[in-house]
C-alpha positions as CSV (number, residue, x, y, z in Angstrom):
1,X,86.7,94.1,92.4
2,X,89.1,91.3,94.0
3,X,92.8,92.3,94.7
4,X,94.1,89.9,91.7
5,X,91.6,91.8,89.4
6,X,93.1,95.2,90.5
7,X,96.4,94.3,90.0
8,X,95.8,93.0,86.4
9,X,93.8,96.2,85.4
10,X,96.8,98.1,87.4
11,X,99.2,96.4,84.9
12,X,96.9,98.3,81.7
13,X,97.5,101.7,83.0
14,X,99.8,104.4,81.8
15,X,99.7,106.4,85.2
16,X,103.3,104.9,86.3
17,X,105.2,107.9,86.2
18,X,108.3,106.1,84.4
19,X,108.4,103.2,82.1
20,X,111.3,101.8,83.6
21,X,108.9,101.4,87.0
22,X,106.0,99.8,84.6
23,X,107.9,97.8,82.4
24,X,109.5,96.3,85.9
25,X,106.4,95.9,87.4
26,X,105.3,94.1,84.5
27,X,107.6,91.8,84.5
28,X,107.9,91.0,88.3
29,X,103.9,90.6,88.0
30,X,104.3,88.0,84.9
31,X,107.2,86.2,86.4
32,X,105.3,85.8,90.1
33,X,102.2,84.7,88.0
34,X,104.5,82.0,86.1
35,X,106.0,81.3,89.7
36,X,102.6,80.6,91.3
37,X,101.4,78.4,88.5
38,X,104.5,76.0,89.4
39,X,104.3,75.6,93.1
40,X,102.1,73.3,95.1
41,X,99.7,74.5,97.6
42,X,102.5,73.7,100.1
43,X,104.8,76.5,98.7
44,X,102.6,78.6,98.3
45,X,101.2,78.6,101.9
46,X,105.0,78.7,102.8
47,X,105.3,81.9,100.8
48,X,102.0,83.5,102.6
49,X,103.7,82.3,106.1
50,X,107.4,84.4,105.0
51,X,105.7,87.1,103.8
52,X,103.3,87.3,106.9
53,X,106.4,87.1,109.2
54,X,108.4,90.4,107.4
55,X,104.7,91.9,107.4
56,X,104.7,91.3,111.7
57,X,108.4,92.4,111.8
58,X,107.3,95.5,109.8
59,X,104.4,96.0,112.4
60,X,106.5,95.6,115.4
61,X,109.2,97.9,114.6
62,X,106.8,101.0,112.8
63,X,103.3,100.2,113.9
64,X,100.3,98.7,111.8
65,X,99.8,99.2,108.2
66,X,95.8,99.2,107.5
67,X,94.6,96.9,104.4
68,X,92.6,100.1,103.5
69,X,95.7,102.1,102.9
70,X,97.1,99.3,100.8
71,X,94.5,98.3,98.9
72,X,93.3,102.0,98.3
73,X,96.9,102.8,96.4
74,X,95.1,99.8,93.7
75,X,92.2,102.2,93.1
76,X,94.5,105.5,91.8
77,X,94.1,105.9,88.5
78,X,97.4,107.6,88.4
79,X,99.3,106.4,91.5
80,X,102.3,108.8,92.2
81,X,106.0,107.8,92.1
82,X,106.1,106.6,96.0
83,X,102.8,104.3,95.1
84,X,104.3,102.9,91.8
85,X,107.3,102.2,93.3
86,X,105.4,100.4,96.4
87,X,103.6,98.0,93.9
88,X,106.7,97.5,92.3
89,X,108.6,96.3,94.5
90,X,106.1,94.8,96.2
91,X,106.1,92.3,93.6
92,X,109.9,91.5,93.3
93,X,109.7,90.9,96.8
94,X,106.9,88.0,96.0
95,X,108.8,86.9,93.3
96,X,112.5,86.6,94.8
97,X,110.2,84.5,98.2
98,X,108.2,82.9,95.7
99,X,111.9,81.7,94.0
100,X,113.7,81.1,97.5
101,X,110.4,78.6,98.4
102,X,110.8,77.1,95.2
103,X,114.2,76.1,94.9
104,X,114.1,74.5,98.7
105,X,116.5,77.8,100.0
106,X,116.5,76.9,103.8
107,X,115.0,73.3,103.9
108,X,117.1,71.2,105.6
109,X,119.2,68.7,103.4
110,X,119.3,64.8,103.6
């Protein structure tokens, strides 16, 4: 099962410990879908390149997070409040790059 397919059955589950954290994740996970849908391949590789960059700065300063630890949090039927929380806001931080890309934040103006 792809990542994207995870997600989306992830979204289905009851095991978030706190609506608040599903109904969020909900809605950041519709809103970056909407997002996605309305940038060009251009934006979206600029997204991938910003996120890859915090992802480096995270690995220099606290050492290598393994895709295996990541992606195993997907496969919890019930993932705990640390894991919820991860997926969470793992999303708003797509959206609010996936919004900075989109409205031109830190292109140069003419």
């Amino acid at each position: 099962m792809n990542t994207r397919t995870r997600l989306k059955w992830f979204l289905r589950i009851t095991g978030l410990n706190s609506m608040a954290d599903q109904s969020d994740f909900q809605q950041y996970y519709k809103l970056a879908d909407m997002l996605i849908e309305q940038s060009s391949k251009e934006q979206l590789a600029e997204c991938a390149r910003l996120l890859a960059l915090n992802l480096a700065h995270y690995q220099g300063r606290f050492g290598e997070i393994p895709l295996e630890d990541t992606l195993a949090i997907l496969d919890q039927t019930e993932p705990n409040d640390e894991q919820a929380m991860l997926l969470r806001d793992g999303m708003e931080i797509l959206v609010g790059l996936l919004g900075n890309v989109l409205s031109g934040l830190g292109e140069e103006k003419h």
